[in-house]
N, C-alpha and C positions, 0 to 999 in steps of 0.2 A: 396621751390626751393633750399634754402642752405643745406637741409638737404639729398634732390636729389643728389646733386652733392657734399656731403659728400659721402654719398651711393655711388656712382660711382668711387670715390675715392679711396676707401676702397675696392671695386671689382678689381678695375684697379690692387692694389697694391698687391691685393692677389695672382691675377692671374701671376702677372707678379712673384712674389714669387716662386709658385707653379710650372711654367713652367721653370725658374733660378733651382731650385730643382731636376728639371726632367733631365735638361740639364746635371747639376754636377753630380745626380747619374749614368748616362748614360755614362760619361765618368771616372768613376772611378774603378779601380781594385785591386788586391794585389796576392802579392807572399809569399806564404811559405811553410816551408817543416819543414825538419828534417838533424841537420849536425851530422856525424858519424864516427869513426874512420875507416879506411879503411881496416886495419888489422884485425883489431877485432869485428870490425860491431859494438863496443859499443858508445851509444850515447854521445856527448859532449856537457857542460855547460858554459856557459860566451861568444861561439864564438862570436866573430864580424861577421855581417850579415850588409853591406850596399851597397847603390848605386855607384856605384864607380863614383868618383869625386864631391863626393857631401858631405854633413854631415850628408844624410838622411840616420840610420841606427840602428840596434837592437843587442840583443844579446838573443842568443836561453837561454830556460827556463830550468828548473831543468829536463825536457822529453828530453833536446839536440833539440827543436822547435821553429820555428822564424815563424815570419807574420810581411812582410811592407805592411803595409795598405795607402790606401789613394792615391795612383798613378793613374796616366791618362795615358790613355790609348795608347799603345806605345812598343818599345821594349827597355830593359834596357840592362848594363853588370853589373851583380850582385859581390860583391868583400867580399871575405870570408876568416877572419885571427885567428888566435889560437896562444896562447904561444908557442913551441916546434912544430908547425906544420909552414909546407910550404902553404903560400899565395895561394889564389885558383882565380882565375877572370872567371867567368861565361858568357858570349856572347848571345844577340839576346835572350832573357829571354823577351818571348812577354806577356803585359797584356794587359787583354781584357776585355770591359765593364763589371760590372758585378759577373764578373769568378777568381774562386782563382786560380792562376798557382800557380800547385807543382813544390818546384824545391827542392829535395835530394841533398846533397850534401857529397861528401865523401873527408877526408881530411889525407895526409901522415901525419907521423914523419918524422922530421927535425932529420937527420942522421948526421946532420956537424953542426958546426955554419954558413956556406958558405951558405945551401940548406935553414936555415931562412929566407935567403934574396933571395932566387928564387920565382918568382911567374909563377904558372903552371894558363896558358890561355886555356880553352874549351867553347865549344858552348854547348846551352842547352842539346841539342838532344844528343849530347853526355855523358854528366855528367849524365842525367836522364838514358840512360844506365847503366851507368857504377853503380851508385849507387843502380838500381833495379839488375844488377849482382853479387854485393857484399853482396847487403842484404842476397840472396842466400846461398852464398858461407861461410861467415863467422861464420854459426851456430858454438859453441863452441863443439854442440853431433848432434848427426845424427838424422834429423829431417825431416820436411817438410814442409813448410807453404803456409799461401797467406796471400797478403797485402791489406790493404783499398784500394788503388788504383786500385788493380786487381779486387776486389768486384764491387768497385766502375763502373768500365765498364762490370761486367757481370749484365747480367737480373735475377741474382738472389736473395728468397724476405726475406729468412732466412739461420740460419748455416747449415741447414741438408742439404741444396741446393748448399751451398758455400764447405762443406765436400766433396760430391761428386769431386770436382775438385782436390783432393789434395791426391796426391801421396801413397799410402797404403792404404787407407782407402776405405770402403764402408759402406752405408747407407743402414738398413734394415726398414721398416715400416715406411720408409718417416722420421725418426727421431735418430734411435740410429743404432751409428758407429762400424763399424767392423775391425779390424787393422791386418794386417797381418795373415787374416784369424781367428783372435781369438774374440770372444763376451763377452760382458757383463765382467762378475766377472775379466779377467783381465786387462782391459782399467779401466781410471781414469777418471776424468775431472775435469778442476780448472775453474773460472771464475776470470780475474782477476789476482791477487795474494793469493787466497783463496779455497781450497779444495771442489767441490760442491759435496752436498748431492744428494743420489741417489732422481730420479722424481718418479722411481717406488720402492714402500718398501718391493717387496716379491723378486728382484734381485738389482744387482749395474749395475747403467745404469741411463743416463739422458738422456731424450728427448729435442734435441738442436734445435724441430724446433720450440722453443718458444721465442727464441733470432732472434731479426729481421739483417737483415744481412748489414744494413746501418749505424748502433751503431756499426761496426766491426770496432776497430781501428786495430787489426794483430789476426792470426789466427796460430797455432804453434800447431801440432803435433810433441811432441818427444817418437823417438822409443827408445832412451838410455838412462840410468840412467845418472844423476849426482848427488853428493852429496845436493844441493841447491834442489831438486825435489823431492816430495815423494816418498815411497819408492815402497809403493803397485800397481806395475802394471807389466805387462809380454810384451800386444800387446805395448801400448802406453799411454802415456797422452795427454788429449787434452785441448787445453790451448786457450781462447778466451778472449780479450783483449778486452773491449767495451770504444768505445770513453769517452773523459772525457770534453775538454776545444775544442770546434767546432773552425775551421778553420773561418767560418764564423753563420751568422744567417740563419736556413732552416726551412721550413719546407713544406711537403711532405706524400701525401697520398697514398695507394695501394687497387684496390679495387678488386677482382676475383671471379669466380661465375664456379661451375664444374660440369661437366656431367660424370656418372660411366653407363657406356652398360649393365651392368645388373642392375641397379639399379635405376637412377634417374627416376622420372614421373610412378613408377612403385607403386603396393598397399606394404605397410609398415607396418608389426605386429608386436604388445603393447600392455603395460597395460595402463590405463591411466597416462596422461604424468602429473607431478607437474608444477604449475603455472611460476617457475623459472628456467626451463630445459634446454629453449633457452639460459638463461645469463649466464648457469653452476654453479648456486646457487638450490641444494636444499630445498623449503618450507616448509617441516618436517612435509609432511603428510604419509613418510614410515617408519616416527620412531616407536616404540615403547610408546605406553601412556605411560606418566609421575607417573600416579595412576596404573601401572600396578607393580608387583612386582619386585626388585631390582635385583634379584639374583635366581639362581635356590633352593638355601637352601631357600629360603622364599616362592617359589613356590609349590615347590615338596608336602611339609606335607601337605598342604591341601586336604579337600578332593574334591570326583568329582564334587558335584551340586557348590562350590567354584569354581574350575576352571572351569566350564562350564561360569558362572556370570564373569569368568574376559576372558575368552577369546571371549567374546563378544566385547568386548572392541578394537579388532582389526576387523578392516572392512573385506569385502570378496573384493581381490583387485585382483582377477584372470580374470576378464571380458577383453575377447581381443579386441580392438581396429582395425580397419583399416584405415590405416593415408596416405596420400600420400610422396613418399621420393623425397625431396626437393633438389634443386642443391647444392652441397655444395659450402659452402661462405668463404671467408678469407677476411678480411678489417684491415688496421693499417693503424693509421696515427703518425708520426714523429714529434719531435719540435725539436730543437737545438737555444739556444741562447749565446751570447757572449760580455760581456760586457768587456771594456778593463779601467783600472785608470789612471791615470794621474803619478803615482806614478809607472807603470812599471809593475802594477800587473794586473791579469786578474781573471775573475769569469766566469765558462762554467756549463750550463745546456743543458743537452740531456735528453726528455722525449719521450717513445713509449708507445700506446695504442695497442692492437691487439684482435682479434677476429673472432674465427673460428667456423663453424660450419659443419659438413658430417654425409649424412645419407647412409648405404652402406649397400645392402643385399649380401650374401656367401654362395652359399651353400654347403653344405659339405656331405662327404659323409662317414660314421666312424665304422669300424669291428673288433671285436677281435672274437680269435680263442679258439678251443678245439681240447682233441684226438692230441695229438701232435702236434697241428696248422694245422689239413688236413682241419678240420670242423670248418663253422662258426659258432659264438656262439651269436656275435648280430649283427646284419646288420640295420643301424640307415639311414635315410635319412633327414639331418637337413638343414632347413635353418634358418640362422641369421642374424639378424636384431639390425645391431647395432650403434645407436645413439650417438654423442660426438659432445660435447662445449664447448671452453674452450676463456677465457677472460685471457690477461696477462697486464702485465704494468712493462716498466720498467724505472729508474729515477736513476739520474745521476747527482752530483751538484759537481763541484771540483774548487778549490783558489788555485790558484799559485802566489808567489810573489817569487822574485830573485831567490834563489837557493831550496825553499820549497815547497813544493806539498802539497794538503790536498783534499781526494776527501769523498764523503757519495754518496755510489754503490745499486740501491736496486732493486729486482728482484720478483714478483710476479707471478703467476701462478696458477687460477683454471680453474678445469676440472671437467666434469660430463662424465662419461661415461655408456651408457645402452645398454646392449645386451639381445636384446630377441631371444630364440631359439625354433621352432617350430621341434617338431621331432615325423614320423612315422620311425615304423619300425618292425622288428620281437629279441626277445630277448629266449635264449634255456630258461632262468632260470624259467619265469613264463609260457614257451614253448605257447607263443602268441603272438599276434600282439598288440603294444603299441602307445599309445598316449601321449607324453609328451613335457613340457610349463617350462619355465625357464626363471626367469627375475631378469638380475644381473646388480644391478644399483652400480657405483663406485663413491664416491666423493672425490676428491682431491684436496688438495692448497698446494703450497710451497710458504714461504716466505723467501729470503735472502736479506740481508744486511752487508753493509759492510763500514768502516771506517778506512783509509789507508791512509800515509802519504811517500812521497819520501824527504829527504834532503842531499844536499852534504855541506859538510864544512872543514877547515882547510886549509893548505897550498897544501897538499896531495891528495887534490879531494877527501877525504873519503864522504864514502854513507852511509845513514841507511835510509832503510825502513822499515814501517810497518804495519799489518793490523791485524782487528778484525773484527771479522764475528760471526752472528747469523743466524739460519736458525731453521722456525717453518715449521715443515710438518705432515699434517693433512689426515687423509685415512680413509673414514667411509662406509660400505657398509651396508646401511639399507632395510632390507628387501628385501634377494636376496631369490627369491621363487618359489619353483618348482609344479607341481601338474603332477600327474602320469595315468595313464587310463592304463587299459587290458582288452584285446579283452573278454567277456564270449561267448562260445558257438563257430560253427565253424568259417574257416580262410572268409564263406561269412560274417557272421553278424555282425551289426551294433552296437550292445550293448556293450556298454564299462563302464566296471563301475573301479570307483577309487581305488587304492590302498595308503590306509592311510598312513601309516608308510613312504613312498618313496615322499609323498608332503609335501614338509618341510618354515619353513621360517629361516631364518639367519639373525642375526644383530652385526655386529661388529664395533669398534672404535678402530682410532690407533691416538696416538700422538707422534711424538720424535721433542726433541729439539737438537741442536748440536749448542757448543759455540768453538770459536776459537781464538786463538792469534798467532801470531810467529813476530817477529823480524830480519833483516838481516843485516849485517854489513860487508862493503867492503872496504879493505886497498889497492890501488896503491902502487905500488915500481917496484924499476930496479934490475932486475935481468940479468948481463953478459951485461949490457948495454940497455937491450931490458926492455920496461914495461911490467907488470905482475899485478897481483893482486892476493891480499888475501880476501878470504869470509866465515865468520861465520853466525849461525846463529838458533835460538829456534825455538819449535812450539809447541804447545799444542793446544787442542782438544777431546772436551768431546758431548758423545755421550749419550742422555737417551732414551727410547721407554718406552711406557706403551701399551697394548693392552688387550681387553679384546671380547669376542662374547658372543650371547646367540644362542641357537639352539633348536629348535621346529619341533616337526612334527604331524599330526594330528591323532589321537586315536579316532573309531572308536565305539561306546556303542550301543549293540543289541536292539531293541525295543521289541524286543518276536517274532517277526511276519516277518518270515521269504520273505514274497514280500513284504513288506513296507520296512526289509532293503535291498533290491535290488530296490526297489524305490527310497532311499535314495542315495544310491552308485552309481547310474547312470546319478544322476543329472549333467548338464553340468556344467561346471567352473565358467560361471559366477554367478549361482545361490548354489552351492551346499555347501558352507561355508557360506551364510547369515546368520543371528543374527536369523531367527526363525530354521536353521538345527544345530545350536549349544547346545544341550541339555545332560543331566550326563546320559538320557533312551530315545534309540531312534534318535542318532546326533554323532555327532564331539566333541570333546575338543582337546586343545592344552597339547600337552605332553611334558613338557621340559627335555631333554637330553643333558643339556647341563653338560660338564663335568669339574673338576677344575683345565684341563689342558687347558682350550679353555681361557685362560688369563694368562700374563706373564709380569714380567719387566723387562728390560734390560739395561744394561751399558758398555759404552766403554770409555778407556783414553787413549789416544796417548801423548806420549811429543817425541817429537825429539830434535834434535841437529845435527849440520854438521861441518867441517873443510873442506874449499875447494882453492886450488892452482889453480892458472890461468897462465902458462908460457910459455912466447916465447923462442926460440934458434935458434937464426939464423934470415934468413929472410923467411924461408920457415915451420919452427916446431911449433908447439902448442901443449900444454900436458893442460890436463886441468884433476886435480888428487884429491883426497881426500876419506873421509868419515862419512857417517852418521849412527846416532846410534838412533835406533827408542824401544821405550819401550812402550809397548804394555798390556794393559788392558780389559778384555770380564768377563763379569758377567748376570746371567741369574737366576731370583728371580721366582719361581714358586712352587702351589702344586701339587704335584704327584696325580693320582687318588685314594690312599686310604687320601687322604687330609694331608698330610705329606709336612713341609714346606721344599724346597730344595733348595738349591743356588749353583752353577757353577761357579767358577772362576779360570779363569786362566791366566798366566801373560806371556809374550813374549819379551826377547830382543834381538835386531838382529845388529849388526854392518854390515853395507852396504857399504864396498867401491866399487868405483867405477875409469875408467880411461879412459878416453876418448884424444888420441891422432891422429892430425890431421898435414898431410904433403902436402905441397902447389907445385906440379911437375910443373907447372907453372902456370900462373893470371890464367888460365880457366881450370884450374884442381887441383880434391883434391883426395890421399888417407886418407881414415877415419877408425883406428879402434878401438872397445870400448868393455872392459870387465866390466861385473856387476853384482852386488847382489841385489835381491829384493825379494818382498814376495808378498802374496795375501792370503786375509784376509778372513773370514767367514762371511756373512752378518747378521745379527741377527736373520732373520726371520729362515735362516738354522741351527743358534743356538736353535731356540726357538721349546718346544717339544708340540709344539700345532698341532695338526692333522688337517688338512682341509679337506673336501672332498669335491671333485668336482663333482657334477650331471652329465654336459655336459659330463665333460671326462672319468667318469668314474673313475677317478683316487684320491688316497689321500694323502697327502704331508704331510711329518714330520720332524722336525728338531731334531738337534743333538747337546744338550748341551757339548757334549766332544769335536768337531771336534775343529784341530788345525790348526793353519797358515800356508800355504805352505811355501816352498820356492823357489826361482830359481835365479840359474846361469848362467847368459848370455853374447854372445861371437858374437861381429860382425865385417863385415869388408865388406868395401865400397868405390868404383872407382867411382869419381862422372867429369864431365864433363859439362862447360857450355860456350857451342857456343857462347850464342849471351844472350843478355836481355830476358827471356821470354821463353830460351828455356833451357832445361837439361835431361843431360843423366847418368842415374845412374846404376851400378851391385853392388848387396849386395849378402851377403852369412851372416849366421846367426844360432846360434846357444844353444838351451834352457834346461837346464837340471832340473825337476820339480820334489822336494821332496814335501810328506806330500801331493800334489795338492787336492784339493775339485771335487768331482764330486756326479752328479742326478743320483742316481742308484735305478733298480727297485729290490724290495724286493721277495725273492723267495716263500713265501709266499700269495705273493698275486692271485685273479681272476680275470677273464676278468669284473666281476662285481665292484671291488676293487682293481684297479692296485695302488701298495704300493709304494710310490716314498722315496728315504730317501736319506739324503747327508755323503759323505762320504768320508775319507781321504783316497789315495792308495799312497803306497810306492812309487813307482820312476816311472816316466815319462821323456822322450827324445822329443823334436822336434827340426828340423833342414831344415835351405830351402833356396833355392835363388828366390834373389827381385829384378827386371828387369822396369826401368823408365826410359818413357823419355817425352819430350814435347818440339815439333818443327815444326818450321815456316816451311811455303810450299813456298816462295817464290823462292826457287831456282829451279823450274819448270818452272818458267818464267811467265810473265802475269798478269794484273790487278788482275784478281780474284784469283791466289793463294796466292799474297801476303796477301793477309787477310786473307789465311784459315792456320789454328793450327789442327796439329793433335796431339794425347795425348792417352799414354796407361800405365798403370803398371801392373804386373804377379806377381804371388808370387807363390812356389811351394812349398810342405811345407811337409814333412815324420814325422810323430810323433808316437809313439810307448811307449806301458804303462808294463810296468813290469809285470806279473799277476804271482800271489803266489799261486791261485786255482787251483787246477788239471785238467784239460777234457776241457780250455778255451784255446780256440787261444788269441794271439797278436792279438792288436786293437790298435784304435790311441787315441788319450786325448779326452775325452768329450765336442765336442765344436770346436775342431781344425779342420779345413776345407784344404783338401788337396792344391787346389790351389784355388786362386783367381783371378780373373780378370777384368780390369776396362779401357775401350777402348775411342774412343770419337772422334771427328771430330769438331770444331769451325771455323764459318764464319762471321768475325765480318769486316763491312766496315762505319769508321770514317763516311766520306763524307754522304752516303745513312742513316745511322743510323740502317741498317739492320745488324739481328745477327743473325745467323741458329746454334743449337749444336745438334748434334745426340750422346747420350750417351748406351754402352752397358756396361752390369756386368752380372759375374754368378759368383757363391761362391761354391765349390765343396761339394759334398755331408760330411756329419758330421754327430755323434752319438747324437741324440736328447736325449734319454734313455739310461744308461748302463744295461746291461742285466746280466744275471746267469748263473749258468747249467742248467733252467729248461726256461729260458726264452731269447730268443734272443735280442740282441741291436737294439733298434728302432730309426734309423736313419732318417733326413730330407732328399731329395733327393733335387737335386741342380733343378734351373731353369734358363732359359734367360731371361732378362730384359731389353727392350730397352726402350730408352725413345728419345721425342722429344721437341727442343724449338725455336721456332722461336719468335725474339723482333724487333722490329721498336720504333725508335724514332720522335717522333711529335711535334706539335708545339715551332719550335727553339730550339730542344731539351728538353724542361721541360716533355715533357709527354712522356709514353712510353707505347704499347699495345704488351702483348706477349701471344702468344697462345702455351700449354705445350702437349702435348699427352704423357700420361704414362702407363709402360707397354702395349704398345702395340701388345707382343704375348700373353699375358692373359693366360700364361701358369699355370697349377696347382700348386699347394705347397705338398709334397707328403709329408708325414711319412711314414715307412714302418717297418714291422718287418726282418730282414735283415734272410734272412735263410742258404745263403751259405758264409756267411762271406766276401763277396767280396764288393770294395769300388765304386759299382756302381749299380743301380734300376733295375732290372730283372724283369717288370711284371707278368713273367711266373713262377719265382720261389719264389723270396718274396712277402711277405703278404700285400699288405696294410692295415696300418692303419688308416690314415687320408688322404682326400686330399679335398683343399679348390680351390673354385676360386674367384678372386677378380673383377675381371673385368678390360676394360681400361677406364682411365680418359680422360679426356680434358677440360682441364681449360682455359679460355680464361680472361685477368688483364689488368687494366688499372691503371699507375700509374701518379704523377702529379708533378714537384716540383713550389711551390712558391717561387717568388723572392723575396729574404728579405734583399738583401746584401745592405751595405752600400756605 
């Protein structure tokens, strides 16, 4: 009985516990933000952050970041004080069970001793204005961004989703950015405070939609140099900030499942798939046997009944498959934790999981010509089928105590990606009808890390920070393998027998590592009374690649008996390489062609240095002046094909000033203009004089140990305008002058069998254009429902024009540069309902894909329309949210074309096609979750 009503005791106590517990967390909330200088948008250390009339109070961290924790639920007036700054008291600052309220805060200079002692009184709604208009306004160069907050209420699940929103830019293939009409080679991207390595190794280009868009603490595209910024870029850099120390404890999962109109529930052709295809881990049953020979010099001497015995050793792996293509998947799940000490100091981890999977058929449709381009020479009808997985992770751990920062940043990313290509057609060369199988498996990982420190000290608020980065990235493409068929006999019959020599296999390996340091260091001082600051600052960065391939194709040995080898030769794919048709009389062997250009090593060193001034005059001027000087290092270790060892080096140093000055015509307006020097670099693989050949395209690519660094000169100016919080209106003029520029130029040598691509320096290039933004509230339409609808557009029009030193060539514009741009869009987002509608349209004007000859025309992309659709709803009290996406929904083609009359627009009637795909429309339908974790 005592022990009963112990037991009972001990429930009673628990519960009542439990239910006290429930109560306290139910009523507790907290605020915080971020306090900022007003003039300069730069963040501030040591504020006083408290409850006004109380003791309860903080002071922001070495980020200029405050959190009062632990409040009941209520509305406070927040009271924010600074040395040299005017008193700020915040009003009606409500917290809510649960919920972090942001509150920004933006703080004057104290221009007298008198204005010390003023204290300036607002209400939340206003300050949170005022501080999301400043953020804006205060860039020190002409940029663009979004903030976590703005993330934070869109429905979208990574950066390539959040890019889309932000002013100059466009998303191609779901993932890499386009700025000002310009791709790849001159856009940059940093993660952080760290230079990221390209995701793809045969251009400079990252795939941003592997950062999930909830880990965004800011997001910053600048389109002008500064001394403090890298130098290599023309469109932009793009700079993504990923949170470090969480506002609170989260955590939250994404789940979506898609449907493509040509593709999903549809039959899906393969070869057989590897046991780890779905994880995006290869099982390494398409490598190369281990007991097979190392190299083609250990191969070649032997003779044929040897390599008949060792190319046994490789399976017959042409058997096609019919698979069903599955919906595609995307899942991440979120952690954030935050522990806080006793001592003032805090420890923040953010972890993300993620996991993608799409299965997409295209079919394509692909011609080259003859006879002057009147006559087709192959007319291909392909479809492709192609497969991608990719697993990322990324981890996040940072200590902050008083005035010091310390964070370890680390970024993961594998990918598998398999394309198989089924293709009829008729080709002039073997003047038959063809049958051919292509199966190109890609493996990719990147790894980055990163370990970075912010500190301020001394009387002077000096700063230094600094960071160190590694990045391992791994590219191995095992066993990308084609098999060939031709028609014998007429255009009826059915007999196809193989053509040896054209069905190959390919194995290649790439590694580079890239190690990084730099350091920064910032002096405050008064310059004419007004603050200013001084910034120095190193960098260095080394670059290494190793790569190497093998290359086989299959050799063909007579039996005597002329129908047993037509018996032989017409065996189907899945049968016709097995271990009993591999014989030295009578069979197959593998012939290696590999040559001792098809491996190479490579090296790059960067060190920079900067000097940068930061000056106000007056209460309306900002000069923001300096330069950097970037030394530059490219080395390329290879033998020639009489086996001759060869090494390339060469060295580069460029002094980059730059000037960025900014005049304030009143609080909601800015003239901005900025001249600067920058370069753009050759990526290694365009160094590298390995020849690829491409089956699918036809085509084969060769790099160029000589080609040099471009340069450019750039010239902008910008009326920028901002109404309200949320809204802006911007006109830019702009203007680029490209020495040295890199471009894909086709070789006049080459056929439509072997289109020869090679990279190459041209003298001088021009572009110039105006850049047209705005984004604004409809509310002054009147009516419930415009106040929550945003419309949003930016143009860019853009004349580029290249020198040409050849005779009989017209003017053309930069390889790549796209006359205009454009990016429209419509948002309905209502608080209350939790409903959001965005309709987004883009089209990118046609641009030179290929540069051409005298003997060969420019083969240009033709432009297309791309609308896309999203509607979200919020659920249960807001934790959950289901949004349904439709993309591309005109499903319009992707053309290439051979351009015949030099004009910058698609003439079916008079230019050629040469490629044109369709992708189909998606529709994605997500469900995401947040768990409550908060204290």
């Amino acid at each position: 009985m005592k022990s009963q009503l112990t037991l009972r005791k001990a429930l009673f106590t628990l519960l009542f516990i439990m239910l006290g517990a429930t109560v306290f967390a139910q009523g507790i909330g907290k605020i915080a933000g971020t306090v900022s200088d007003a003039k300069t948008g730069e963040t501030l250390i040591g504020v006083s952050v408290k409850i006004s009339g109380t003791t309860k109070g903080v002071g922001t961290d070495v980020d200029g970041k405050y959190i009062l924790s632990g409040l009941a639920t209520g509305k406070y007036t927040i009271e924010v004080s600074y040395v040299s700054y005017a008193t700020k008291k915040i009003t009606d600052v409500d917290v809510k069970t649960g919920v972090v309220t942001t509150l920004n805060v933006t703080l004057d200079e104290s221009s007298s001793q008198t204005l010390n002692q003023v204290v300036i009184t607002g209400s939340y709604k206003q300050e949170s204005v005022n501080s999301l208009l400043l953020q804006q306004k205060n860039s020190p160069r002409i940029s663009s961004g979004i903030s976590a907050e703005v993330i934070k209420r869109s429905p979208d699940r990574n950066t390539s989703e959040v890019l889309k929103r932000v002013s100059g830019a466009s998303i191609q293939n779901n993932k890499f950015v386009v700025i000002r009409g310009l791709a790849d080679r001159y856009n940059s991207s940093m993660l952080n405070n760290s230079l990221l390595p390209s995701t793809e190794p045969d251009k400079k280009a990252f795939s941003f939609d592997i950062i999930p868009a909830n880990l965004i603490d800011n997001l910053i595209i600048h389109k002008t140099a500064s001394p403090d910024l890298p130098g290599d870029f023309a469109g932009g850099i793009v700079q993504v900030i990923t949170k470090d120390v969480p506002d609170q404890d989260f955590l939250n999962f994404t789940t979506s499942f898609g449907y493509n109109t040509q593709s999903t529930f549809k039959d899906f052709l393969g070869n057989d798939r590897g046991k780890y295809d779905y994880f995006s881990f290869a099982d390494g049953s398409r490598d190369l046997p281990s007991t097979f020979p190392k190299s083609f010099q250990d191969y070649n001497p032997l003779n044929v009944s040897q390599k008949a015995q060792l190319s046994k050793q490789l399976s017959n792996p042409y058997a096609e498959q019919v698979y069903t293509a599955l919906p595609s998947q995307n899942h991440q799940i979120n952690y954030g934790k935050r522990t806080d000490f006793k001592d003032g100091s805090s420890l923040g981890s953010v972890v993300s999981l993620s996991y993608r999977n799409s299965q997409n058929i295209s079919p394509v449709q692909r011609n080259d010509y003859q006879n002057d381009f009147r006559d087709i020479y192959y007319d291909y009808n392909d479809s492709q089928y192609a497969f991608n997985t990719s697993v990322g992770v990324l981890a996040n751990i940072t200590y902050k105590k008083g005035k010091s920062k310390y964070s370890f940043k680390n970024l993961f990313n594998s990918v598998l990606d398999e394309v198989y290509t089924d293709r009829t057609g008729f080709n002039t060369n073997i003047d038959a009808n063809l049958r051919f199988n292509n199966s190109d498996l890609t493996k990719k990982t990147i790894y980055n890390t990163q370990l970075e420190g912010d500190h301020q000290f001394g009387k002077a608020d000096q700063k230094i920070n600094w960071n160190l980065s590694y990045s391992l990235i791994n590219r191995d493409q095992p066993d990308l393998r084609s098999i060939y068929y031709r028609q014998i006999g007429d255009s009826d019959s059915e007999v196809y027998n193989v053509v040896d020599r054209n069905s190959r296999r390919f194995f290649s390996s790439l590694k580079e590592n890239n190690f990084s340091g730099q350091v920064n260091y910032t002096l405050p001082f008064n310059f004419f009374s007004k603050k200013s600051t001084f910034k120095t600052g190193l960098l260095s960065m080394y670059k290494s690649r190793d790569f190497s391939a093998r290359i086989f194709n299959y050799l063909f040995n007579s039996s005597g008996s002329a129908s047993m080898d037509n018996y032989l030769l017409s065996l189907p794919k899945e049968s016709i390489f097995a271990q009993e048709n591999i014989n030295s009389n009578g069979g197959f062997i593998l012939s290696d062609f590999t040559s001792n250009t098809d491996s190479y090593q490579a090296q790059t060193l960067l060190n920079a240095g900067y000097l940068m001034v930061d000056n106000k005059f007056g209460a309306k001027s900002r000069l923001v002046w300096g330069a950097r000087i970037e030394n530059y290092y490219q080395n390329i270790d290879y033998l020639d094909l009489s086996g001759t060892y060869r090494s390339f080096d060469q060295t580069f140093t460029d002094i980059l000033p730059s000037v960025n000055y900014t005049y304030s015509l009143t609080d909601k307006t800015n003239l901005r203009a900025s001249v600067s020097r920058t370069v753009s670099r050759p990526e290694l693989r365009e160094l590298a004089p390995f020849a690829f050949y491409d089956f699918v395209a036809q085509t084969s690519t060769l790099g160029n140990p000589a080609l040099q660094r471009g340069t450019i000169n750039n010239a902008d100016l910008r009326y920028e305008i901002y109404p309200k919080a949320g809204e802006t209106l911007t006109f830019s003029v702009f203007y680029k002058d490209f020495n040295n520029a890199i471009e894909q130029a086709l070789d006049e040598g080459g056929t439509p069998e072997r289109r020869q691509i090679n990279f190459t320096n041209i003298g001088k290039a021009t572009s110039y254009g105006v850049e047209v933004d705005f984004r604004k509230k409809l509310d002054a339409l009147g009516g419930v429902f415009f106040r929550d609808l945003t419309a949003f557009a930016n143009a860019s029009y853009i004349k580029s024009d290249v020198e040409l030193n050849s005779l009989g060539l017209n003017s053309r514009p930069l390889q790549g540069q796209s006359p205009y741009l454009i990016n429209a869009g419509l948002q309905y987002s209502n608080e209350k309902s939790g409903v959001s509608v965005t309709a987004l349209y883009n089209r990118i004007g046609e641009r030179i894909a290929l540069v051409g000859n005298s003997l060969i025309p420019n083969i240009w992309e033709n432009s297309r329309n791309v609308i896309d659709f999203q509607v979200s709803k919020k659920l249960l009290k807001n934790r959950a949210e289901l949004k349904l996406n439709v993309g591309d929904v005109l499903n319009q083609n992707s053309i290439f074309y051979l351009n015949m009359d030099d004009k910058n627009s698609y003439n079916s009637n008079i230019d050629k096609q040469y490629i044109s795909t369709s992708f189909g429309t998606n529709f994605t339908l997500g469900f995401s979750y947040n768990f409550s974790l908060s204290k």
